[in-house]
N, C-alpha and C positions, 0 to 999 in steps of 0.2 A: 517431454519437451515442455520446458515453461515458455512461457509468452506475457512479456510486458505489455501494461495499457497504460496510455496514458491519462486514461481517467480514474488512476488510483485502483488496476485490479490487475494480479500475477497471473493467469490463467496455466493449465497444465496439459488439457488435450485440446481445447474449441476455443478462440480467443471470445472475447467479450466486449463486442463491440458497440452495444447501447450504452448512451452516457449517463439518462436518470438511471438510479436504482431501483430495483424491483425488490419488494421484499424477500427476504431469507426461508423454509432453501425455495431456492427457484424450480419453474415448473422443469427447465429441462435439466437438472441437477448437476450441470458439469462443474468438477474441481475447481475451485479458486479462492484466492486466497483475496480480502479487498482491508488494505491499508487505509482508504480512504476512499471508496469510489463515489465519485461525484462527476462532474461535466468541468472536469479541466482544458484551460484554453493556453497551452504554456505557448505559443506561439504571439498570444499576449504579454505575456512573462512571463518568465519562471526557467528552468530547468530539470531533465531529469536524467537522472546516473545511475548506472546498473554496471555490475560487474560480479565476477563470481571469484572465487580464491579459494587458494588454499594455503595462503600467507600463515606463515606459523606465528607472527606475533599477535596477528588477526583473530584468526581462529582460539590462540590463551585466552583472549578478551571475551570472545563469545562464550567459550564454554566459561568464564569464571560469571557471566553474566546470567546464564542457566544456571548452573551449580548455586548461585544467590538465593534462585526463588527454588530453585529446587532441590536442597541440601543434603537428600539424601540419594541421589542420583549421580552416576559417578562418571558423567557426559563429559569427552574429550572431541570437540569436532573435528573432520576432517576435512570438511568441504562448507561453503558457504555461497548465497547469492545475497547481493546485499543492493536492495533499490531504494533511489532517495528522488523524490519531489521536494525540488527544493526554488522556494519561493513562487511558485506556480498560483497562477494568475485561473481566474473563471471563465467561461462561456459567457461571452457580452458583456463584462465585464466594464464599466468604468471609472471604475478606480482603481489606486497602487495597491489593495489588498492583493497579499500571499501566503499562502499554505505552505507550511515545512513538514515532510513526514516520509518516514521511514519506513522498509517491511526489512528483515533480515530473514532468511531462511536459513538452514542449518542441521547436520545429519553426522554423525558419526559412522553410519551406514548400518545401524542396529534402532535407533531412536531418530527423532524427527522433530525439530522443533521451531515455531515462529516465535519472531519479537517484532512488535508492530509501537514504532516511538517515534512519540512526537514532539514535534518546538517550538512550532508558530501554527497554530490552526486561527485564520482572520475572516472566513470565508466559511460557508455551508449548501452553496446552492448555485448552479447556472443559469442564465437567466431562461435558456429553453427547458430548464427545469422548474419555473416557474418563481424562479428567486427574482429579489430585485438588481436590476445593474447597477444601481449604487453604492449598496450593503452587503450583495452576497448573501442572502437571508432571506427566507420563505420557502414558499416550495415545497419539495419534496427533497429533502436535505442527505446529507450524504450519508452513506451507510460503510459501517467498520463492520469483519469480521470473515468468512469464511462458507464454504461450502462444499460440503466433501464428496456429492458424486456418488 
């Protein structure tokens, strides 16, 4: 079971509900995958879209998007989630700064692969994270990457 956050982290058994980030791996090690996690305030602005597929013109696109960086790999997916923060807004936030970013998940159901892409990163920090609300900056800034559990 995955579980969206809306502070930029996919979680897979325990959701992930603190907004700063703690360093990588964490003390309790649970799965999760973090596109961006930072202290998103999308009720300031922003949006965010999740859906899963298994659209076949979709899924060409993923796997020619694997197959790119990984040419010798002969990935056809079959299934896909695909989450997007799109123009999301900080924690105390006062400005129109927004963050665009993406996580796509992806399996053929032999192989397993993330793509974590971004558009607009304007922002790095909430302000209960110790950033400033005018800049989005300071702090303890947002952390990309993962945690396998």
């Amino acid at each position: 079971t995955s579980r969206l956050n809306n502070n930029g982290v996919i979680s897979f058994d325990e959701p992930v509900r603190q907004y700063t980030p703690d360093p990588f791996p964490l003390v309790d090690g649970h799965p999760f995958v973090a596109p961006y996690w930072v202290d998103v305030d999308n009720v300031l602005g922003g949006d965010i879209f999740y859906r899963q597929t298994t659209d076949p013109a979709l899924l060409a696109g993923i796997s020619q998007d694997i197959t790119q960086y990984f040419p010798k790999s002969s990935f056809t997916a079959t299934w896909a989630l695909v989450a997007t923060w799109d123009h999301v807004a900080y924690y105390g936030s006062t400005s129109q700064k927004g963050n665009t970013f993406q996580a796509v998940l992806t399996t053929d159901s032999k192989m397993f692969y993330i793509m974590l892409n971004y558009w607009d990163i304007q922002w790095t920090t909430g302000a209960a994270s110790g950033g400033d609300a005018e800049t989005g900056l300071g702090g303890i800034p947002a952390h990309v990457g993962g945690e396998g559990g």
